[in-house]
N, C-alpha and C positions, 0 to 999 in steps of 0.2 A: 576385430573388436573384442570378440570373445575370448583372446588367444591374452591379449592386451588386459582384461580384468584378471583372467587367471594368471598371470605374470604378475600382476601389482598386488593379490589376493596371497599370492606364497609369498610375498616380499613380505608384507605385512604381515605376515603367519611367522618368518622369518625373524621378522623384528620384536611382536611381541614376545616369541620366546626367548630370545636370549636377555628383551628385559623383564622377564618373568624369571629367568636362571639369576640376572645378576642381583633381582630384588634379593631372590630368597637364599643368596648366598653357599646356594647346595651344602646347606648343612644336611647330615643325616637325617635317616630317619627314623622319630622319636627324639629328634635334638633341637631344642630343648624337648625337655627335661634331660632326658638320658644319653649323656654325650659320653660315656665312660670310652677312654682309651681310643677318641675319637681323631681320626688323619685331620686337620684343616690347615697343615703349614703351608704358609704364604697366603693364605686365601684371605679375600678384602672382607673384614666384617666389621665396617665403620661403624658404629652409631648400633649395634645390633642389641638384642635384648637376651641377654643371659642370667639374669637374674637367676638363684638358685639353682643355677643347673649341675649336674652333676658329670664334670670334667677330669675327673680323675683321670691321672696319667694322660692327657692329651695331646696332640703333639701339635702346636699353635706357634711353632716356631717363625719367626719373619711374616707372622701375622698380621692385619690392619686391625685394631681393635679400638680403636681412637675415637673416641664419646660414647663407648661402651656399655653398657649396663650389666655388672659381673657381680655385682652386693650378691652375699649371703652366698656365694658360687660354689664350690668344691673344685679347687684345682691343685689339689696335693697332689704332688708327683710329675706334675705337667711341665711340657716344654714349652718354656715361651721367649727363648734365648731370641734377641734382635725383635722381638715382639713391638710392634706401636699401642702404645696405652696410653696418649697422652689424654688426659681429661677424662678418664676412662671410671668408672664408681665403681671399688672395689671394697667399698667398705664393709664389711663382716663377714670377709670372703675367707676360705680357707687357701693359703698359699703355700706347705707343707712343703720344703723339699724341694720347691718347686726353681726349674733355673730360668733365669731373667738376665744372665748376662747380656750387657750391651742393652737391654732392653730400651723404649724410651716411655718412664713416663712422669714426664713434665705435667703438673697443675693436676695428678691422680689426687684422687680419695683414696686414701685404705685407712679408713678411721674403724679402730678396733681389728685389722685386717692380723693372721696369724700368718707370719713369714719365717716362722721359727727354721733352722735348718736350709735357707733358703740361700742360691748363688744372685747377688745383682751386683758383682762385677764389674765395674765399665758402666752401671746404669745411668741414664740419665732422669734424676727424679728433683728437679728444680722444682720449686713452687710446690711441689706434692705435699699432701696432707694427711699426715703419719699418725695423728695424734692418739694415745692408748693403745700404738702397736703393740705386738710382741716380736721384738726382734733378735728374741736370744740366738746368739751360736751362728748371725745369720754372717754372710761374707760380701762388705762393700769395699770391696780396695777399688780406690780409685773409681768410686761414685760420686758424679754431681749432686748435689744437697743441696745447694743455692736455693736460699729463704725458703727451708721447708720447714713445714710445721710437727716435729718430733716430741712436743712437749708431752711432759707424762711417761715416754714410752717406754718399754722394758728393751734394753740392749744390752744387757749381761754378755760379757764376753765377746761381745760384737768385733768384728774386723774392718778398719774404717785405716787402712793404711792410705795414705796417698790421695785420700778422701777431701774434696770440694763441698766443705760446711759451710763457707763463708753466711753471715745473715741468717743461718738457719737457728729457729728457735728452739734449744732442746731445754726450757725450765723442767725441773723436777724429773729428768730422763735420768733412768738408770744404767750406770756406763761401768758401774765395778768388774774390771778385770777386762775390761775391753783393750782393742791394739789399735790406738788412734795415730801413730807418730807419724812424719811428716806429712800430717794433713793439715789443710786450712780451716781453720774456726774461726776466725777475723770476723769482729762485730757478732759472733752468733752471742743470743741469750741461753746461758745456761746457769741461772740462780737454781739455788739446792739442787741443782745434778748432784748425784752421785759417781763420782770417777775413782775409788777406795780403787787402788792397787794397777790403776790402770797405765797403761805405755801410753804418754804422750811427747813422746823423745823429736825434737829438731822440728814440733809442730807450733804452726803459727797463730796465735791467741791475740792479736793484737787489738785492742781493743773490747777483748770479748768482758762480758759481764758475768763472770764467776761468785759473785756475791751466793756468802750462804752455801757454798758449794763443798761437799767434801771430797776434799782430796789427798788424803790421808792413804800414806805409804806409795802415791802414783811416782813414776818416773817422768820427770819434765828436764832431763838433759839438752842441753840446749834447745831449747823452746822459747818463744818469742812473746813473752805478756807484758810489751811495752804501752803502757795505761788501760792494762786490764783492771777489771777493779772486783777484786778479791777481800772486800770486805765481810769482814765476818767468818771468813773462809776455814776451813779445818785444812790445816798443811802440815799435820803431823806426821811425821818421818817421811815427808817428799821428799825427792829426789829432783832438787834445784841448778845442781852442779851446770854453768854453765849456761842459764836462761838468762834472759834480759829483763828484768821488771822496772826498766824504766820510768819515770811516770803511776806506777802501778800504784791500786791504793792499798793498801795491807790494815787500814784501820782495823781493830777487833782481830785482826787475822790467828791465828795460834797454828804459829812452826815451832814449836817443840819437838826437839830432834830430828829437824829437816835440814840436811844437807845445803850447807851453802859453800862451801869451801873446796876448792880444787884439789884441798890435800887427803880430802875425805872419800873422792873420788876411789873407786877399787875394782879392779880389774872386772869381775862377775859384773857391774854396773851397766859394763860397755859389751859383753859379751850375752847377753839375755833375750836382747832385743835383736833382731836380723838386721834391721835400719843400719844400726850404730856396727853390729859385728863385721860386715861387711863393708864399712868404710878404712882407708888407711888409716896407717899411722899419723900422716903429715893432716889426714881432716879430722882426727880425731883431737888433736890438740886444739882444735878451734874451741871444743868444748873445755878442754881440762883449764878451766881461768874460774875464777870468783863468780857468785853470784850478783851482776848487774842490779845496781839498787838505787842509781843516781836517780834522783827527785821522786822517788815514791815515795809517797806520805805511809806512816804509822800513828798510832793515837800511845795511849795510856793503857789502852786492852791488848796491844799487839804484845803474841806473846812469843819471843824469841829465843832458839835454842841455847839450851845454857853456857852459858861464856861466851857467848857470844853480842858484840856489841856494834849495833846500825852503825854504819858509816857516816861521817859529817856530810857525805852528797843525799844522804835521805833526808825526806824534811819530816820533823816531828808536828805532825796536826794538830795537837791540844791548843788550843790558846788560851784555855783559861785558867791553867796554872803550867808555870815552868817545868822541861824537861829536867827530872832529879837526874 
């Protein structure tokens, strides 16, 4: 009998501690607060509470960090490549530098979060909520974006090749000089974006809401803004050669000396961007054709390059006095 308690007595000794190990996640110790250059790759910290802690350089690679508490964090430098963060509050965190390839995080906060310099790769950040990032310099090729909230944010120079925007809302985002091309934008909002001089070359806009947006000197070679609506828009010295604006509304729009003609087309055009340099000859001619304008509306304000004259497939929107 007494052999029988102390058997059930280390059983239980047994059990509590490995759920005592897996409560407490074997984080270090002194972590929190003081996680600096701390191992936890692969290690499950669902739901765990890091608030302000100081993560520098840490190596969280293929971590669990999914309903996370990471606000105000310090994780400049850190690995957190294949990381899970979905749902995870990251918002006024420091993310310096930090790589997040492949990462997942789907329905994150990083409201105010600094990602400046930062690899997310392959990330998956659907429904995530970006809003008043900084996301200068940062590298998304071929990041899920789906309906995420970017509005405000700074992405100066941003890389978003190959990038899955669709429904994502970027109003009032700063994209000047960014490398968007053949990414999907389809339905996102982005009124007064700024996109000045930026590559949106073979990328899909269709339906996107560009109102108020400047896009002034961007490359949009074969891009797809079939009933984008582009009112108001600055398209001064774009680069149209070869887009579809089908449907599109160009009311107010002002392309003064925006490239719409295939013969304006010049060799540097095609060679700037990698997208485009790397494609043949026989797919490059898909682009070199007129600028598609059948049924977009223009008004009285649209302002078009000189000598140059809308095609009878565009429709003139004023109705309350005749096109002169």
């Amino acid at each position: 009998m007494q052999r029988l308690i102390k058997k059930s007595f280390v059983f239980c000794l047994v059990v509590i501690i490995a759920m005592l190990t897996a409560c407490g996640v074997a984080l270090p110790r002194e972590c929190p607060p003081n996680c600096l250059g701390a191992s936890l790759m692969g290690k499950d910290l669902s739901g765990v509470d890091l608030s302000g802690a100081n993560l520098v350089e840490a190596n969280l690679g293929k971590a669990q960090l999914d309903r996370g508490n990471l606000s105000g964090a310090d994780l400049s430098g850190a690995i957190l490549a294949e990381a899970n963060l979905e749902r995870a509050d990251l918002s006024d965190a420091a993310l310096i530098g930090v790589d997040l390839t492949k990462a997942k995080l789907g329905g994150a906060i990083l409201e105010r979060t600094n990602l400046s310099g930062a690899v997310l790769a392959e990330a998956d950040m659907t429904g995530a909520v970006l809003t008043d990032v900084d996301l200068g310099g940062v590298i998304l090729d071929k990041a899920k974006l789906i309906g995420a909230d970017l509005s405000g944010a700074g992405m100066e120079g941003i890389e978003l090749t190959w990038a899955n925007l669709s429904g994502a809302n970027l109003n009032d985002a700063r994209l000047n000089g960014a490398t968007i091309s053949d990414a999907d934008l389809s339905g996102a909002l982005m009124i007064g974006a700024v996109l000045s001089g930026a590559w949106l070359n073979k990328s899909q806009l269709i339906g996107t809401d560009l109102s108020m947006a400047d896009l002034s000197g961007a490359s949009l070679i074969g891009a797809n803004l079939t009933g984008a609506n582009l009112r108001d828009a600055s398209l001064i010295g774009t680069n149209l050669v070869g887009a579809n604006l089908s449907g599109a509304n160009l009311n107010g729009a002002n392309l003064s000396g925006a490239k719409l003609l295939a013969v304006e087309l010049v060799d540097v055009d095609l060679e700037i961007d990698p997208i485009l340099y790397e494609l043949s000859e026989v797919q490059l001619d898909v682009f070199r054709v007129d600028t598609v304008l059948g049924g977009a509306s223009y008004n009285s304000q649209t302002i078009w390059p000189e000598g140059f004259d809308p095609p009878s497939v565009a429709v003139y929107a004023d109705r309350s006095s005749p096109k002169e």
